[in-house]
C-alpha positions in Angstrom: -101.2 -50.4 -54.2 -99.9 -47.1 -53.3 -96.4 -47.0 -51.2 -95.3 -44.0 -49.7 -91.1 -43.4 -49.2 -89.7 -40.3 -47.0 -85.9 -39.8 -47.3 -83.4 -36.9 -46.4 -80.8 -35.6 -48.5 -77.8 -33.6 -47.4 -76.0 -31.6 -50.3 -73.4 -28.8 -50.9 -74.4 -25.8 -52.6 -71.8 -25.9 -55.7 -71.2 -29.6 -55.4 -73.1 -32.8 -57.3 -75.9 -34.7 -55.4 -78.3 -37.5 -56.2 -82.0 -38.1 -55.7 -82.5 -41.6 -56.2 -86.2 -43.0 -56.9 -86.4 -46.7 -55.7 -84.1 -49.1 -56.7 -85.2 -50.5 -59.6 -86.3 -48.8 -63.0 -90.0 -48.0 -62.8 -92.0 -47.9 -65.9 -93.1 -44.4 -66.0 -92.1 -41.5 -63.4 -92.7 -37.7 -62.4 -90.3 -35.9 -60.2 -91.3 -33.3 -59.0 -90.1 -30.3 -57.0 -92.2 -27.8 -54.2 -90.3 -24.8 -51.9 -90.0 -24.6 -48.3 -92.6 -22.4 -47.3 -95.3 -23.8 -50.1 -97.5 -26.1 -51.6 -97.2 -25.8 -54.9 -96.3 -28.8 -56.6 -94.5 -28.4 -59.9 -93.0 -31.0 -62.6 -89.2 -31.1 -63.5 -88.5 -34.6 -65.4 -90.6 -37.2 -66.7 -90.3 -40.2 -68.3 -94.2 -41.5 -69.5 -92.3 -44.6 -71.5 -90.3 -42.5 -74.3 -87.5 -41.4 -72.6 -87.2 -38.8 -70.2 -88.1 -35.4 -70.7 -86.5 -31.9 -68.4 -89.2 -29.4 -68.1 -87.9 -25.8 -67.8 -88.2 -25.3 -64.0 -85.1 -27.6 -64.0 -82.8 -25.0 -65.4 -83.5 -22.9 -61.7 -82.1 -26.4 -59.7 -78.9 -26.7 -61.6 -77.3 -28.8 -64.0 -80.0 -31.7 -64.0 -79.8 -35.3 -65.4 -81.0 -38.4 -65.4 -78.5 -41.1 -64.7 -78.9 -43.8 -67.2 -80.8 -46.6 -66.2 -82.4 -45.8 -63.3 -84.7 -42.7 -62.6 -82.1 -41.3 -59.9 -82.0 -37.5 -60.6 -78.2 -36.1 -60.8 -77.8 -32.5 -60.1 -74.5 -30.9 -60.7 -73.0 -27.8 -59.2 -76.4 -27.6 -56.7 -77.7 -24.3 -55.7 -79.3 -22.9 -52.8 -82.4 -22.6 -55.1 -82.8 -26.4 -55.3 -83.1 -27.0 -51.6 -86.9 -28.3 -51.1 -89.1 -31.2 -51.6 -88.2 -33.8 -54.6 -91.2 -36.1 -55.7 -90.9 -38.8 -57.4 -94.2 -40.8 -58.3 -92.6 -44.0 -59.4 -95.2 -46.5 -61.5 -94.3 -50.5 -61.7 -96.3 -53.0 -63.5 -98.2 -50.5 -65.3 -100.0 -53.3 -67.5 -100.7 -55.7 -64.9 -101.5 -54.9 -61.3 -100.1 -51.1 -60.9 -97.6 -50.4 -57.9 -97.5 -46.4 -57.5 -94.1 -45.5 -55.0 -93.9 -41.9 -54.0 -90.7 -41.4 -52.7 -90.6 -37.7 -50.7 -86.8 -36.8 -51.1 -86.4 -34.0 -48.6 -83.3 -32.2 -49.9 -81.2 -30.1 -47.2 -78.6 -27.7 -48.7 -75.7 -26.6 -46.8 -73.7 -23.9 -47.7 -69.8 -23.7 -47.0 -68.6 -21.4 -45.0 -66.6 -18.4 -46.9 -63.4 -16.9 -46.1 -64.3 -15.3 -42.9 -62.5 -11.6 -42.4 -61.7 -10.4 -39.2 -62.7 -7.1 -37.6 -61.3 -5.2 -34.5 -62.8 -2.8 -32.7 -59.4 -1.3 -31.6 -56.0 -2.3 -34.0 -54.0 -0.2 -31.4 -56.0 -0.5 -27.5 -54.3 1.1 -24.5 -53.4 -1.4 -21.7 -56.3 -1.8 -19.3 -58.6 -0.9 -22.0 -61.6 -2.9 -23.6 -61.7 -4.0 -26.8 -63.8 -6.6 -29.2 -63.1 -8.6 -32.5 -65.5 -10.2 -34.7 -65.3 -12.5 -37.1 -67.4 -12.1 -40.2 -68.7 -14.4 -42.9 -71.0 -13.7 -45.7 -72.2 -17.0 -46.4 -72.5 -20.3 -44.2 -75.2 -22.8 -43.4 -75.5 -22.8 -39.3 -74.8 -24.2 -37.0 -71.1 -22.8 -37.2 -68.7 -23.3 -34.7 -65.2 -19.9 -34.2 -61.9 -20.5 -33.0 -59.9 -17.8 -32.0 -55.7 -17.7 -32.5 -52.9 -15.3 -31.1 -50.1 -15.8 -32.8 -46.6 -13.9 -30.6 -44.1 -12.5 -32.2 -42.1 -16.1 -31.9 -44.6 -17.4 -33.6 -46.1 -19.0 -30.7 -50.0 -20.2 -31.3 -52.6 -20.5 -29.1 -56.3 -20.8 -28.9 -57.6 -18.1 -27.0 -61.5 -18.7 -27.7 -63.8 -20.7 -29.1 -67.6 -21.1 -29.2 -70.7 -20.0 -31.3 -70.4 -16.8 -31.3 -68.6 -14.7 -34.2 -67.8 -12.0 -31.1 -65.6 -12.1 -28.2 -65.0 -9.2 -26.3 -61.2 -8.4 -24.6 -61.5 -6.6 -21.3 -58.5 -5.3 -19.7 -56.0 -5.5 -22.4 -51.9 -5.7 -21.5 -49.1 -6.1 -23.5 -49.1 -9.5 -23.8 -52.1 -9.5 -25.9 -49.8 -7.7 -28.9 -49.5 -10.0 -32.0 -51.2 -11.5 -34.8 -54.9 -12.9 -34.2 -56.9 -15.1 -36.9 -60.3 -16.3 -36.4 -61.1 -20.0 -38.0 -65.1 -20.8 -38.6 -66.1 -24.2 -39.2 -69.7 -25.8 -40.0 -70.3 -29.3 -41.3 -68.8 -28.3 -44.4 -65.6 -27.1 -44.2 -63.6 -24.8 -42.2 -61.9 -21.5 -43.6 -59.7 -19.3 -42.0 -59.2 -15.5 -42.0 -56.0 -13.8 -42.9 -54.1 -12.3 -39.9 -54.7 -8.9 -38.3 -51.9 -6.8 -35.7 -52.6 -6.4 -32.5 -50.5 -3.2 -31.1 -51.3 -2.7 -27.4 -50.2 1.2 -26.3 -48.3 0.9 -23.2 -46.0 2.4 -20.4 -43.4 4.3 -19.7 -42.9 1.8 -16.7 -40.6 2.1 -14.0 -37.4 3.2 -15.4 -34.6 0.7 -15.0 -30.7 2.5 -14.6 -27.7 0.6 -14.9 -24.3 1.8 -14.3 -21.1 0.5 -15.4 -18.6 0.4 -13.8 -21.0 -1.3 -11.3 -20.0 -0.1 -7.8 -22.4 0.2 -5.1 -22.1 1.4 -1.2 -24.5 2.6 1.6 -24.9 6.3 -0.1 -25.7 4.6 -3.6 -23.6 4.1 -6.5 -20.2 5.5 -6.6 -17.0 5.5 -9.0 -13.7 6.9 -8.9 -12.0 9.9 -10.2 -10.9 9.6 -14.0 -13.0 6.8 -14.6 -15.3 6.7 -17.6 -18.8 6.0 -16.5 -21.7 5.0 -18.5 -25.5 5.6 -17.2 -28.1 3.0 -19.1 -31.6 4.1 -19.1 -34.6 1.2 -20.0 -37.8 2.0 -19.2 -40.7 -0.9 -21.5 -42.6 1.5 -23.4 -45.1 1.3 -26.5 -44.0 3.2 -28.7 -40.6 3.4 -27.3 -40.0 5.8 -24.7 -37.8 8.8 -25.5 -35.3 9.8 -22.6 -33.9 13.0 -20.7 -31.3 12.6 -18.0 -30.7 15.1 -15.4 -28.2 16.1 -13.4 -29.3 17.8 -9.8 -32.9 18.8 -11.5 -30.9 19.8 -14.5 -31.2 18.7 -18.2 -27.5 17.0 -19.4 -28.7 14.7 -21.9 -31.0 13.5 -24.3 -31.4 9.4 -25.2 -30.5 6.5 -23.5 -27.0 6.5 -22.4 -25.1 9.0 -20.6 -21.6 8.7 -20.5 -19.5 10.7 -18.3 -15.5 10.3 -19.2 -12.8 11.4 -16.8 -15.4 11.2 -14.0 -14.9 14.5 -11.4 -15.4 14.4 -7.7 -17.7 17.3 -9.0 -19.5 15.3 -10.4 -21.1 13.6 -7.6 -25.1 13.9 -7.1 -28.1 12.9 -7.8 -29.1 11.4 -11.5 -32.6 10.9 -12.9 -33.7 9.1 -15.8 -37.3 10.7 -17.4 -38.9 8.1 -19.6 -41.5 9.7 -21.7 -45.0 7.7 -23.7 -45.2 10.6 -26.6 -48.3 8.9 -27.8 -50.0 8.4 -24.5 -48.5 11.3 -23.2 -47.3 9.1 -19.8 -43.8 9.5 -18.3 -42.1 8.0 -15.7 -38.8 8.8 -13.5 -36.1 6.9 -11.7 -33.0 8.7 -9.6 -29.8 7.2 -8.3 -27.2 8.6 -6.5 -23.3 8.5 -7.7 -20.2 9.6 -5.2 -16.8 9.8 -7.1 -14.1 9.4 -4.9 -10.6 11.1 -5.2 -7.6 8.3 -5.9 -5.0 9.0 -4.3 -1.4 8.3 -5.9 1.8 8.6 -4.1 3.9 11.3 -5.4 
């Protein structure tokens, strides 16, 4: 009587895994071993009655042994070498009325998944630009599954894709795409993540913002009175930070972002403009105000 057995195995490459051959001790066995792709069947352990014996084939599909009392192969550290057909030809009653089992063990190696490390096509885009990362592994059994994580400057994390794909591509890039991103792939293994990688989206000047203190306002604009000391406040969101010029009637007075006036004149009315300036990008941007200073008039 001849039996035939078909099984499937599932092992990690560098962990242990067992091929079992029935479930009872047979009298004599052969196990066996052919490669995807082949048909060439070659012996790796026997046992014809006197113990068992390792050919030298078994040295390429890892630490091989034979777990004691039964003919279950044990392979220790597996490699990607062993994965392939086991056979074991499994022979019971050997002096009586022969049963021959041939248990096909069909042995599926997976690799893990290595560190991934991330890749961007652009560390420092400018905002409205188009940019793409991708996440790269150098080892990993399919099908492998990539999650995507911006990380703010608060520390704030969020999943901003996720799929099959080790690419995603970023079209119109702003400023709120600035921080850290990792990428996280996953098979039926394990999961590994990479380490983090800046994000440094090149903005602006926008809009300059201008902010005057003592704050007084009227129909004609801003104004303040005689003698007072008056403080200008130029902002203007920038990356990297805009650099500032103030001017007085179209004339240069002052270079950063506060200008202070003290002992205000009434000559000092006019117009002031803030000039915020992108050095990088080579952008700028402008903002004017007008300030009246009015004459206090004391009693003598």
């Amino acid at each position: 009587e001849v039996v035939y057995r078909d099984t499937d195995v599932y092992g990690v490459v560098g962990k242990a895994v067992i091929l079992e051959c029935g479930t009872s001790v047979p009298d004599i066995y052969i196990w066996s071993f052919t490669k995807p792709g082949t048909d060439g069947i070659r012996a790796v352990v026997y046992n014809l009655g006197k113990g068992p014996r390792i050919q030298q084939l078994a040295e390429t599909l890892g630490q091989l042994t034979i777990i004691s009392n039964s003919a279950a192969v044990s392979i220790e550290k597996l490699p990607l070498a062993a994965h392939g057909l086991f056979t074991c030809q499994a022979f019971y009653n050997v002096d009586k009325e022969p049963v021959v089992y041939y248990y096909y063990v069909h042995l599926n190696n997976t690799v893990p998944v290595s560190k991934p490390y991330l890749s961007l096509s652009e560390v420092s885009p400018v905002e409205g630009s188009t940019m793409s990362m991708q996440c790269n592994l150098e080892n990993g059994t399919g099908p492998i599954q990539y999650v995507w994580q911006h990380e703010t400057h608060s520390g704030n994390i969020t999943v901003v894709a996720q799929g099959s794909s080790n690419r995603i591509n970023m079209t119109d890039v702003n400023r709120n795409h600035t921080g850290w991103y990792r990428c996280i792939a996953t098979n039926a293994v394990n999961s590994e993540s990479s380490n983090r990688l800046w994000l440094d989206t090149i903005y602006g000047p926008d809009i300059p913002r201008i902010d005057v203190t003592p704050y007084s306002i009227t129909e004609r604009g801003y104004s303040a009175l005689e003698r007072e000391t008056v403080s200008l406040m130029c902002q203007a969101p920038s990356n990297p930070a805009s650099q500032y010029v103030w001017f007085y009637n179209n004339s240069q007075v002052y270079s950063g972002p506060q200008y202070t006036i003290t002992k205000i004149l009434r000559m000092h009315t006019g117009d002031y403009a803030c000039l915020a300036q992108n050095t990088y990008l080579n952008t700028r941007s402008k903002k004017t105000i007008s300030l009246t200073v009015y004459y206090v008039w004391a009693p003598i």
